[in-house]
N, C-alpha and C positions, 0 to 999 in steps of 0.2 A: 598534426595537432598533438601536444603534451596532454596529455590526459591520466589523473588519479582515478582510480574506484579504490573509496574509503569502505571498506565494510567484503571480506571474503566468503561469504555462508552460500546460500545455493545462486540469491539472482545477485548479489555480486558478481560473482566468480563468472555466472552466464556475462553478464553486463562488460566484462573485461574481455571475456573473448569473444562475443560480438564490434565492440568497438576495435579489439586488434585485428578482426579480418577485415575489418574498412580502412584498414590503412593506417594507422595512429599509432603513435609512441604511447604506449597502456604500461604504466604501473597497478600494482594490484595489492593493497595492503590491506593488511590483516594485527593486530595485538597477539604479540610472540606465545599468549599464554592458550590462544584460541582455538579450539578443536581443527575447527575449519583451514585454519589458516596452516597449523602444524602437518595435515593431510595433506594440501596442495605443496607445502615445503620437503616433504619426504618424499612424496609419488608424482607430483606435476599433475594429478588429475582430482577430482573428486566424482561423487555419484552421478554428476551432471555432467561435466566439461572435461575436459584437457586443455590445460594451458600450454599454448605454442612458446615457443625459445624465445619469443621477440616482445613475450609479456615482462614485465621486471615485476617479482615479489618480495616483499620488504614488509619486515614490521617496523620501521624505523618510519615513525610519522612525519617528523620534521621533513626527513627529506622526500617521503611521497608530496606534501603541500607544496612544499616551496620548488618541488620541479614542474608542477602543471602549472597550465595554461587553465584545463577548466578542471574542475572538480566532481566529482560523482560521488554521493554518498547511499550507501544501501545497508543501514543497521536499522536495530530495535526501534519503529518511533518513538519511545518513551524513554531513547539511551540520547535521543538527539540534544537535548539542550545541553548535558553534563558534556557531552564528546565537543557540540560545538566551543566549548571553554578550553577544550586543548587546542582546536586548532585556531582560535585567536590569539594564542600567542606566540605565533607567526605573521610575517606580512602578508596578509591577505585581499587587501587591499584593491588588486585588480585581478584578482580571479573570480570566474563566473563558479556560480556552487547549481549543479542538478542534483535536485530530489528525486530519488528511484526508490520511493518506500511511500509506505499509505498508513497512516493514523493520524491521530488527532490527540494531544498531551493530557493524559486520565485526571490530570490536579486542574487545570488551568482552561481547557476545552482551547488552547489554542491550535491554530494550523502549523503544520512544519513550518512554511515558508516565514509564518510570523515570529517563530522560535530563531530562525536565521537574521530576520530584520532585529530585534531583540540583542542578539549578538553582536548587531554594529556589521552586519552584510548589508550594501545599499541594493535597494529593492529592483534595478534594472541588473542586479548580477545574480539572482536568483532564477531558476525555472524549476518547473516539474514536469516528471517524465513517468507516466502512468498509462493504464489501460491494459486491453487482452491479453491474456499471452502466456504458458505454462514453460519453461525452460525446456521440459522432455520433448515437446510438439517444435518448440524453436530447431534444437537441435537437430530433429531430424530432416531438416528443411520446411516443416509446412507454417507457412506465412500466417500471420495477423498485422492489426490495426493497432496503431498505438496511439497518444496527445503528448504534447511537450505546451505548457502552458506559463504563462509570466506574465509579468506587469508590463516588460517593455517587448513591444513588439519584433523591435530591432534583433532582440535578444532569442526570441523563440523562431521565428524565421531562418536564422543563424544556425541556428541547433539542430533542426529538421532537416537544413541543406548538408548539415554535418554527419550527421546518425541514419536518415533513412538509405535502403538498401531496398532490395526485390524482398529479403525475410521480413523489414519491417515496414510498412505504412502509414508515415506519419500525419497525423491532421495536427493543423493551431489552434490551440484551444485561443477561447476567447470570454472566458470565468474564472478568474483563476480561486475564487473563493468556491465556487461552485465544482469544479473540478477537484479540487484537494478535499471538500467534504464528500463531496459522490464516491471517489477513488476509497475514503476511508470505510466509507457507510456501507459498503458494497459485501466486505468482510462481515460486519456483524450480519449482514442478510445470509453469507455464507453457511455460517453458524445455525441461524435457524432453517438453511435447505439442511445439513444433515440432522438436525433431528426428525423432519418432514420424513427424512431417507427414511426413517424407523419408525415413525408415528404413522404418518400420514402422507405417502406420497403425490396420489391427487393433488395436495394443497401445493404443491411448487408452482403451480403456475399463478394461481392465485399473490402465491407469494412475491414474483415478480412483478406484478402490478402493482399491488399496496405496497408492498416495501418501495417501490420507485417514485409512488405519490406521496409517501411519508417522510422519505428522503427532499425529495423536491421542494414539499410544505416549509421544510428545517431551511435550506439552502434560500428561498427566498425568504422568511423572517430575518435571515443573518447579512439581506441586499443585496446579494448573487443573483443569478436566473436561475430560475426556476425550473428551466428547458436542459439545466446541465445535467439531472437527474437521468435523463433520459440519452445522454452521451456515451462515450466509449468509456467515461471513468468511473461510471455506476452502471447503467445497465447495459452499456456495450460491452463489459466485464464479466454476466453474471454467467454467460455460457462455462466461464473456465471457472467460479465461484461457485456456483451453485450444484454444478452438477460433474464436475471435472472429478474422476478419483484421486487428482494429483494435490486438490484442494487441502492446504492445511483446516483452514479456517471450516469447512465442509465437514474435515473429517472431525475435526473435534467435535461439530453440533453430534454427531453420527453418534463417535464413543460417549459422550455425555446420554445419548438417550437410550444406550445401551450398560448406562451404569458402569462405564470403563472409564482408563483415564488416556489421555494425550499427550505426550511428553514434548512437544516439538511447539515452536512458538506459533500463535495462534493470533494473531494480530486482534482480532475481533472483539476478545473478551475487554482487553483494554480502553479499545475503543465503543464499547457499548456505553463504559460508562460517561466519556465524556461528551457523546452523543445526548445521553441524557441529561449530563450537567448543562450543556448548552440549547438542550429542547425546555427546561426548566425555566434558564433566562431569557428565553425567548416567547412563553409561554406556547408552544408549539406543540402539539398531540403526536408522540411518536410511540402507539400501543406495539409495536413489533421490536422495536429496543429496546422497549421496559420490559418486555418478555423475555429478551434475551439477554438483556442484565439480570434479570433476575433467577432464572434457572444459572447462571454461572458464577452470581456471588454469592445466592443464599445458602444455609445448609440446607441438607435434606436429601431424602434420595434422588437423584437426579434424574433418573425414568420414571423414576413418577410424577415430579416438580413439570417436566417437559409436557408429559400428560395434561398434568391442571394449565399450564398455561395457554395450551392451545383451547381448553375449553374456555376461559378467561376471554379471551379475546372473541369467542363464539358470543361471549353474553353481552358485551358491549353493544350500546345501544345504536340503532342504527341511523345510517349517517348516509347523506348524497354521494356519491361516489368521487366525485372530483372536488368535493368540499375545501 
């Protein structure tokens, strides 16, 4: 199988040499001007992987798209619409596109996959490819769970007899709205287990209940199930999220409640906010993302803000528990 991964940074570059030890013709492109991509072009490796001899790296876009068969992309959510306008104008026409990235678009609260339908991608050549899993733990052999999820079943079926392995475990999802918001929402809960890590650790546990019943609330308002919340793309995740040291998203709540900063992209903060653009329109009560949209876009000191919010949410009035 012709296979592109669009996007070279850490689970790119995993995602390229995972699918080249299953056997596949793997290109792996990267933008010539790219930190990422310049390290695997000089060394063949980066801090995660080695790319074996039978990987092809190119930063020449045209020809990573127009040589695959399916597509992989793994960049910035919020770089996905502006990138999907280069790679339409190519024929892309009958290549399947997987989403290996989790956010939801901070102006618009839409989902990747609707950002691809948008672009003029027909909705049975779309999937997503999310769930557990930290690159360092892949490598060294120990296995996880992962969802590959779409509109056509044809299509996700297809993909799991393609991609899984003994490293990975695939399950069908079968929400694909509720998978892509779980997978994103999982992040901003990230976020608030590290400042837990330094406030209050107790509260993590706590924190995986209500955050997973807050996420759920959202996911059925928006006509998904409600039971996705509780899957490998939200809380089947939260093992390597919440408490993983590998966690970007983790470590940033950490440095923010330690008044530092986090230089590394951080998925979450982005996506808090359109979390709550979309709990807004939906009138949908999510106090654990306005808490953590709000220590990460207001000014102030930020260990003390992480303070007031966890008491915030203390005074909130009380509520049935499965409300």
């Amino acid at each position: 199988m012709k296979i592109s991964v669009l996007g070279c940074g850490r689970w790119g570059s995993f995602i390229a040499w995972y699918l080249s030890r299953r056997g596949n013709d793997v290109t792996s492109w990267g933008p010539e001007e790219d930190y990422s991509y310049r390290v695997l072009k000089e060394t063949g490796r980066n801090e995660y992987v080695e790319l074996n001899s039978k990987i092809h790296l190119t930063c020449d876009l045209e020809e990573a798209v127009t040589r695959a068969e399916i597509i992989v992309i793994s960049i910035s959510a919020q770089g996905l619409r502006g990138f999907m306008q280069k790679i339409i104008r190519y024929d892309v026409s009958d290549k399947v596109f997987v989403l290996c990235m989790k956010g939801i678009e901070s102006d618009t609260g839409k989902r990747l996959s609707e950002i691809l339908a948008e672009s003029g991608i027909s909705s049975d050549k779309i999937a997503v490819w999310v769930g557990p899993g930290h690159i360092q733990s892949f490598v060294q052999g120990i296995p996880n769970c992962m969802v590959i999820d779409s509109e056509s079943e044809t299509l996700k079926r297809s993909l799991v007899g393609e991609f899984k392995s003994d490293l990975i475990r695939f399950y069908y999802g079968n929400d694909l709205l509720g998978t892509e918001i779980g997978a994103a929402a999982k992040n901003v809960m990230g976020i608030a287990a590290g400042v837990l890590d330094v406030v209050c650790k107790p509260l993590k546990g706590p924190l995986m209940s209500r955050g997973a019943r807050e996420v759920a609330r959202l996911i059925k308002a928006l006509g998904g199930n409600e039971l996705s919340a509780y899957g490998l793309a939200h809380l089947g995740d939260y093992e390597t999220t919440l408490f993983s040291e590998y966690s970007h998203n983790r470590m940033y709540g950490e440095m923010l409640a330690k008044g530092q900063r986090f230089e590394k992209l951080a998925e979450g903060v982005a996506t808090s906010g359109a979390l709550r653009l979309l709990g807004e329109k939906c009138g949908v009560e999510l106090p654990i993302t306005e808490a953590v949209y709000r220590v990460c876009y207001e000014d102030g000191n930020d260990a003390l803000r992480c303070r007031e919010e966890i008491g915030r949410l203390f005074q909130r009035t009380t509520k049935a528990e499965m409300y």
